[in-house]
N, C-alpha and C positions, 0 to 999 in steps of 0.2 A: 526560556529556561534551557532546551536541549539546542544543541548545534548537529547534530548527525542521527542516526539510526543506521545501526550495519545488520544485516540478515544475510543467512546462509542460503545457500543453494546449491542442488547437484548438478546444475545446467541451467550455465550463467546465458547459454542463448537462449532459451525455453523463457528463462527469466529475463532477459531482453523486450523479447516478443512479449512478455505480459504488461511489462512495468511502464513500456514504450505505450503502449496503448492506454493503461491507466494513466500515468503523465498526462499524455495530451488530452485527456477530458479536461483536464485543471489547468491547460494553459503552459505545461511543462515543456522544455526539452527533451528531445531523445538521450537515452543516458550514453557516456563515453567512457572508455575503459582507460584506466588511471596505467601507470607504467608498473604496478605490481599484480596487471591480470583483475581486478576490481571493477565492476559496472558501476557506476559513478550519475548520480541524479542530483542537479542542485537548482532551485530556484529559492529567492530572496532570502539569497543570504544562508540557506538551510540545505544540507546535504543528509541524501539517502542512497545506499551504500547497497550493494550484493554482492557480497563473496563466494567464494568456495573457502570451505572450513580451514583454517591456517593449521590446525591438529592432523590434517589429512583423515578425520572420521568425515563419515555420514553428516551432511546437512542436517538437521531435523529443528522440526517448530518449538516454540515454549510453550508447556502448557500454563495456561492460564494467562498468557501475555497476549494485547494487543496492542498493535503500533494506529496509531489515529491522524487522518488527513483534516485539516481545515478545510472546508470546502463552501465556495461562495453562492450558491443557491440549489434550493432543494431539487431540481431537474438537473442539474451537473451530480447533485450526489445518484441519480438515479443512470445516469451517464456513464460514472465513475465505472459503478458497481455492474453494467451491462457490459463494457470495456473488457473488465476481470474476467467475468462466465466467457466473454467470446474468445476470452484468451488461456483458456485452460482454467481460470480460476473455479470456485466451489461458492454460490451466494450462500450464506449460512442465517442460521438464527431465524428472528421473524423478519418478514417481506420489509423493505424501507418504510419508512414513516414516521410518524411523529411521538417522541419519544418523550414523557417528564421525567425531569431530576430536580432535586431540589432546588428552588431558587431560578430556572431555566427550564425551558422547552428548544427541544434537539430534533431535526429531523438523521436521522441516519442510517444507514446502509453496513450490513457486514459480508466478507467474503473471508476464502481461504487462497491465498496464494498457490500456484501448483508445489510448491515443496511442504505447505501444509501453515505457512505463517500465519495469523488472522492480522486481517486490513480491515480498520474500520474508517465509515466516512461520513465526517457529522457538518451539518450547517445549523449554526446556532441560530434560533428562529428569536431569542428574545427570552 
């Protein structure tokens, strides 16, 4: 259903260094910056986006929004989210684990991005 996610940022290298290291828990590429200044993440087919705010304000988060990583076993999501914390992230909410929703059982993991985003990271257990 989505092809992108763009997020703001006041310090696209701060957000480099975090994103570069979440990526590669998941098997990612380091991201590349597009010809309009843009940190640039794309694997299968799906890109994930860092700018600096095109308004020229202040970056800041959404509240209530969370952007969600697929993620292929429950020690990668715990990888993921270790990644974050080493790289200036914030682990938030309760410790990773397993989580019910209707119809499904989710292991997952939440962090705060350093500009204040929430990342969340689920592997769907069934």
């Amino acid at each position: 259903m989505f092809s992108h996610v763009v997020v703001g940022s006041n310090d696209l290298e701060r957000s480099r260094r975090f994103y570069d290291a979440l990526f590669a828990t998941l098997g990612g590429p380091a991201g590349t910056v597009d010809e309009k200044g843009r940190l640039v993440y794309i694997k299968e087919g799906r890109m994930f986006v860092v700018t600096l705010p095109i308004d020229g304000q202040q970056a800041c988060h959404a509240n209530g929004g969370t952007i969600g990583f697929t993620i292929a076993t429950p020690q990668q999501v715990d990888a993921w989210q270790q990644a974050a914390v080493d790289q200036g992230g914030t682990a938030i909410e309760d410790p990773p684990g397993v989580r019910a929703a209707p119809g499904r059982r989710l292991y997952l993991a939440y962090v705060r991005d350093p500009d204040g985003n929430k990342l969340c990271g689920v592997h769907l257990l069934g």
